[in-house]
C-alpha positions in Angstrom: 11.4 21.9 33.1 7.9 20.6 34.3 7.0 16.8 33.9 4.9 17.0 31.2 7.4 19.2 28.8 10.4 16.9 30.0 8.1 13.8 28.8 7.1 15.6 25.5 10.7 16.2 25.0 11.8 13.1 25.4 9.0 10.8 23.3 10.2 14.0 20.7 13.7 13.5 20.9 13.1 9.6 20.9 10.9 9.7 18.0 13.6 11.7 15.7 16.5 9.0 16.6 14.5 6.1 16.0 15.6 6.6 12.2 18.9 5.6 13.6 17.8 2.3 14.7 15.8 1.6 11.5 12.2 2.6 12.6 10.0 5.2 11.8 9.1 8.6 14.0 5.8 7.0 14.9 7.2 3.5 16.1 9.9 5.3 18.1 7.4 7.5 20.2 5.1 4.7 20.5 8.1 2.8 22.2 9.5 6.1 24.2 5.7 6.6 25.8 5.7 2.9 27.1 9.1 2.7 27.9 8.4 5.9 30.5 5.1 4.7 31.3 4.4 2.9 35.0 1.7 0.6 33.3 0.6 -0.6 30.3 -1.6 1.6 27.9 -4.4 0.5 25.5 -4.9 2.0 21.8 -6.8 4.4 22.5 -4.5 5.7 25.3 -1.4 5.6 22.7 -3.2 7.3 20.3 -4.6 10.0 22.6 -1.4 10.9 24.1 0.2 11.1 20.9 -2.1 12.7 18.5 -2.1 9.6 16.4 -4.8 7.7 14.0 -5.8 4.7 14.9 -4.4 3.0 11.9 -1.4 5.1 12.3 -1.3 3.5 16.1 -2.4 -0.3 15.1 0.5 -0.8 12.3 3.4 1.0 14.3 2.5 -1.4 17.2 2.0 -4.4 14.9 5.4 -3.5 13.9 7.4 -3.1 17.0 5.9 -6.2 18.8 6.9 -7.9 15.3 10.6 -6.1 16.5 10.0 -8.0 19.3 10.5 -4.6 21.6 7.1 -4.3 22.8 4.1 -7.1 24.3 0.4 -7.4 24.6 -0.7 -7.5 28.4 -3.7 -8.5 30.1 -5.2 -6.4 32.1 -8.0 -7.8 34.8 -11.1 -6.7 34.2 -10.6 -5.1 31.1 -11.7 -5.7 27.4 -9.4 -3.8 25.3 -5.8 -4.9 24.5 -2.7 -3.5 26.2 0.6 -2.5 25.8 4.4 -2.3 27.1 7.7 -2.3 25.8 11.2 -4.3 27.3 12.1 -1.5 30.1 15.7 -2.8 30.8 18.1 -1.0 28.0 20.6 -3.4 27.5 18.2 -5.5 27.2 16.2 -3.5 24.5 20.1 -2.8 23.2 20.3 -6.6 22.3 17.0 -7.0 20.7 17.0 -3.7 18.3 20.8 -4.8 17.5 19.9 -8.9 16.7 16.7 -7.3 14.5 19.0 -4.6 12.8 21.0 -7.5 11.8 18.3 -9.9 10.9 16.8 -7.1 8.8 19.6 -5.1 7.2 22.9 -6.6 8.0 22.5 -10.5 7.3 21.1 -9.7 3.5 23.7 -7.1 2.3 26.4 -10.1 3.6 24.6 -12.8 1.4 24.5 -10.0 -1.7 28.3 -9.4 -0.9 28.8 -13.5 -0.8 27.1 -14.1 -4.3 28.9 -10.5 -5.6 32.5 -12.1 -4.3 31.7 -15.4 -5.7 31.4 -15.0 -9.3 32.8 -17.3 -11.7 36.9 -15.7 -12.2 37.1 -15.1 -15.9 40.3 -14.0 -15.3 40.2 -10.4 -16.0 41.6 -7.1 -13.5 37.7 -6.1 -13.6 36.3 -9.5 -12.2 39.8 -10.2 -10.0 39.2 -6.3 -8.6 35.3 -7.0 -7.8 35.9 -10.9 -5.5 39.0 -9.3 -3.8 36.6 -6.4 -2.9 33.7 -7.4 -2.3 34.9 -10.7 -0.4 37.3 -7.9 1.6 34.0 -6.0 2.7 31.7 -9.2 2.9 34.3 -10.6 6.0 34.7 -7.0 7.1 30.8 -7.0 7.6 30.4 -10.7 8.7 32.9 -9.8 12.0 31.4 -6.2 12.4 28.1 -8.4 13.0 29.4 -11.2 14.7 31.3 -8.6 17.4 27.9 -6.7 17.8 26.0 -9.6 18.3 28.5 -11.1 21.1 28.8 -7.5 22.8 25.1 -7.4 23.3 24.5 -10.7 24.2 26.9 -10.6 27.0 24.5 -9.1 29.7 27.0 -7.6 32.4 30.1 -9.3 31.2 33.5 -6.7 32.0 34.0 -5.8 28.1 30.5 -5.0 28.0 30.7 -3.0 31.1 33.8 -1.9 30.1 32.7 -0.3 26.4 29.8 1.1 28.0 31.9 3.1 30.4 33.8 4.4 27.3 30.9 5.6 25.5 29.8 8.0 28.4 
């Protein structure tokens, strides 16, 4: 495989999975073309290399420097606004994990807090929906709280250590 077909496979590949970390296609190949890239790119050179509008290209990048993942640069000399993205993964690990939780995680836990603190009218229905909801609602709040301290521990020997498992 040549350069250019391993990097079209790659910002392919990496566009697909970005689903899985709560982006779209577009944001995700955005992201996979900087992270490869040796310097930062301007619009036009994002949008060139992926065959994307303009529009297309400005809101995906709005979004993911909103993420937090990638940063306008200066470039010397040059007019046009640039672009690059966190190149260390653990790094980018911890800040699409404290986003996902942000975004997704920390409102279904205050839904499952109001859901498990209703008013006990003393029926099975209502006694079956606290116990179950406030079972799933601590389930969730120490699923997040575990993530969170795993990725915030940079090179610490459980992180190191669950890392090596996952190869």
């Amino acid at each position: 495989m040549i350069y250019q077909e391993a990097k079209e496979k790659f910002i392919s590949t990496w566009g697909s999975l970005g689903t899985l970390w709560g982006i779209n296609k577009a944001m995700a190949q955005i992201q996979a073309l900087l992270f490869i890239s040796i310097k930062p790119l301007s619009m036009e050179e994002i949008m060139e290399e992926l065959k994307i509008s303009r529009g297309n290209t400005s809101m995906n990048l709005r979004q993911l420097i909103d993420w937090g993942i990638v940063t306008k640069v200066l470039v010397s000399g040059e007019r046009k606004e640039f672009f690059t993205t966190e190149k260390d993964v653990q790094e980018l690990a911890r800040i699409i994990a404290k986003e996902r939780s942000r975004r997704e995680i920390k409102p279904v836990i205050k839904v499952l807090e109001d859901v498990s603190s209703i008013q006990d009218d003393g029926t099975e229905n209502t006694k079956e929906l606290i116990k179950q909801t406030k079972a799933l609602k601590d389930l969730t709040d120490e699923l997040d709280t575990l993530m969170n301290k795993l990725v915030n521990q940079k090179h610490n020997w459980l992180t190191k250590s669950v890392l090596k498992l996952m190869k």
